[in-house]
N, C-alpha and C positions, 0 to 999 in steps of 0.2 A: 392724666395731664398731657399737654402739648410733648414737653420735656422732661425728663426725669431724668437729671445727669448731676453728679456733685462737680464734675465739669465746665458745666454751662458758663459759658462768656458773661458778662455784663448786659442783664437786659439796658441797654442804652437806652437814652431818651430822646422822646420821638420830636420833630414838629410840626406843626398843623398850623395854616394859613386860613385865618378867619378876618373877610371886609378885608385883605390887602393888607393883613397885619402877620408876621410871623410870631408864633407861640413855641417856647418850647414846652414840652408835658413833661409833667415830673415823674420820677421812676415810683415806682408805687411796692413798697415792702413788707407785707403780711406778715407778722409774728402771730400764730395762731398754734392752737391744740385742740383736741375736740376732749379736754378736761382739764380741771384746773390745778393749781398747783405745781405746772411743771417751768419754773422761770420764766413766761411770757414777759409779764412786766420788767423785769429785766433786763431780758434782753432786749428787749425793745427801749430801752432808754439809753442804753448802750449803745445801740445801731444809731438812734437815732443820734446822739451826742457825734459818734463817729462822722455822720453825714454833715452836721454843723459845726464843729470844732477841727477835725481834720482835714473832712475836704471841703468846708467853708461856704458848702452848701443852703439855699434856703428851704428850710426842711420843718416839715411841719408832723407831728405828731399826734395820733387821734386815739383816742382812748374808747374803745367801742363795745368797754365791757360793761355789758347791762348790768350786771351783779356788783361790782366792787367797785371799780374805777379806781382802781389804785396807783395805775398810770396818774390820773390828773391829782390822786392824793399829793403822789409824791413829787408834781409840780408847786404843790400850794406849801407844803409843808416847806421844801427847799427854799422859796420865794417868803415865806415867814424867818426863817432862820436866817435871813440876809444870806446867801450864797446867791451868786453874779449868774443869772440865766442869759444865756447865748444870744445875743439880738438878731439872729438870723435863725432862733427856733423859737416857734410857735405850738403851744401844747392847747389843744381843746377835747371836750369830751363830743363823743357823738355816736350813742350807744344804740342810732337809731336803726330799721332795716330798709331800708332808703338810704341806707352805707354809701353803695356804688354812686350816685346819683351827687351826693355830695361830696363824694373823691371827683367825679369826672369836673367839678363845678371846682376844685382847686388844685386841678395839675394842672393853668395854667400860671398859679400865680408862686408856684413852688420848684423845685427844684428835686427833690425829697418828699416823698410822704411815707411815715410809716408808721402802721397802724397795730394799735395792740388789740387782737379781738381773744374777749373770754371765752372760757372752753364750756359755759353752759347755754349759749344761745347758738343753736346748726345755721340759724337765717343767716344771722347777721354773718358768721363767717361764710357760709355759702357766697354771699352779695360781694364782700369785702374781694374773693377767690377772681370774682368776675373782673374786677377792672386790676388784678394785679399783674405785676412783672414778674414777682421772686415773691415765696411761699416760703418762713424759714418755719420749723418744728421744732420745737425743742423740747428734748424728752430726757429726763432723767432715766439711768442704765437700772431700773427697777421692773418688775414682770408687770405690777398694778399699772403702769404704765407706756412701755412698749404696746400692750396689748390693746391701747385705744389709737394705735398708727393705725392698722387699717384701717377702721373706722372716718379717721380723719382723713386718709386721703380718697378714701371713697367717695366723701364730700366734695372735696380738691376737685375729684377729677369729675365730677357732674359740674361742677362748676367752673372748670375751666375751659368745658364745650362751649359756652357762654361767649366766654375772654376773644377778642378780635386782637390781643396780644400773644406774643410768647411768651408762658410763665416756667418758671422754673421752678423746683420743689425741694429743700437740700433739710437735710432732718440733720439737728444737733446735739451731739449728747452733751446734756449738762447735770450740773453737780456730780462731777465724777473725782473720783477719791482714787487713787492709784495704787493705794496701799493697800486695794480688793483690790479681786478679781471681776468684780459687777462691770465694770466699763469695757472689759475685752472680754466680756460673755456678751455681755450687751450688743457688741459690734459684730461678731460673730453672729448672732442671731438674726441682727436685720441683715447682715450681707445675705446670710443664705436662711433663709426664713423655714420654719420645721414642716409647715405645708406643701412645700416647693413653688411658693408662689415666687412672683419676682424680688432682686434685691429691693431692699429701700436705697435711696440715694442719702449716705451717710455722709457730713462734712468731712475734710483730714484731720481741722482744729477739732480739742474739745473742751469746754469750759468746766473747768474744777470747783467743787465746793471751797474756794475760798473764801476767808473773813474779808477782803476786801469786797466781793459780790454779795453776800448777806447783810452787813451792814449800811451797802451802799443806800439803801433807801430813804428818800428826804434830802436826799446830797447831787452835789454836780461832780463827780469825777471827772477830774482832770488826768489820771490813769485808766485809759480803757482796755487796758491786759491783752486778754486772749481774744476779746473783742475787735479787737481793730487785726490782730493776725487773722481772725474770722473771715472780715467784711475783704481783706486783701487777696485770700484763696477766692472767695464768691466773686471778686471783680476783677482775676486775673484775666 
């Protein structure tokens, strides 16, 4: 990657002047893993809510998992059950690999994009890696999956040779339970990794197996918890 810092500023968003017209491009947000099951869709409804509800952002959401698409489930399902979807969030599927191609074709008309790519297609999140700002991970503090970060960010970072942006790459531990010790083995492990390869870049937040986050699916939370202290470390 460009950056690998749990530090990292605010990739800002940029603007570009096309026919004497100024644009601004939307910040573009990767929720990705290179497996599945580890809260993608989640977090990524989370974020994106955060970006339309908090900071009033026009934020569009793309669900890019070829296998499930349960990002868009849990737009139709919410949207059947009468719960008020955000008029400044837009949810589409777009599981295609020609990802990139159709993110550069609406950062201009967003503010927000953030995409949830499933952990069984490398393409699609390869493409996705290319036009983003911020990479988030999130990995439950489990060995079955810590063990597919390299992997993932190996991909990250051929991909982000690509990226004509700054991307940032911040790995979040979720479903952590404090009442182990898995979350602070967990964190220990990536800071100093048993290979001696480099740190991961580990958030500060981490997001708990909470019945409010398990349940949330099909719903519009109007508590976005640990989420929103999240997104406020990432765009200090």
């Amino acid at each position: 990657m460009k950056e690998l810092t749990r530090f990292a500023t605010l990739a800002v968003v940029g603007t570009v002047r096309i026919g004497g017209d100024d644009f601004v491009l939307a910040i573009v947000i990767v929720i990705g893993m290179l497996k599945g099951g580890t809260a993608k869709t989640t977090s990524a409804w989370f974020i994106a809510l955060y970006y339309a509800v908090v900071l009033g952002k026009r934020t569009l959401f793309l669900d890019a998992d070829a296998a499930s698409q349960s990002g868009y489930d849990w737009f139709k399902v919410a949207k059947a059950d009468g719960f008020e979807i955000p008029e400044n969030l837009t949810v589409e599927r777009y599981p295609f690999e020609d990802i990139a191609d159709y993110i550069r074709e609406k950062r201009k008309e967003y503010d927000a994009i953030v995409v949830d790519v499933g952990g069984g297609n490398r393409t699609i999140f390869h493409e996705a890696v290319t036009v983003a700002d911020r990479l988030i991970v999130p990995v439950a503090p489990h060995k079955i999956e810590t063990r597919k970060l390299a992997a993932t960010f190996t991909e990250a970072e051929a991909a982000s040779a690509r990226n004509d942006r700054e991307v940032t790459a911040h790995v979040v531990l979720v479903k952590c339970d404090d009442r182990t010790s898995l979350p602070r083995n967990a964190l220990e492990k990536l800071l100093a990794p048993d290979d001696g390869s480099a740190p991961f870049p580990v958030t500060k937040t981490k997001i708990h197996s909470w019945v409010h986050y398990i349940e949330a699916f099909g719903e519009i939370p109007t508590e976005l918890s640990e989420y929103s202290e999240l997104m406020k470390e990432l765009n200090a």
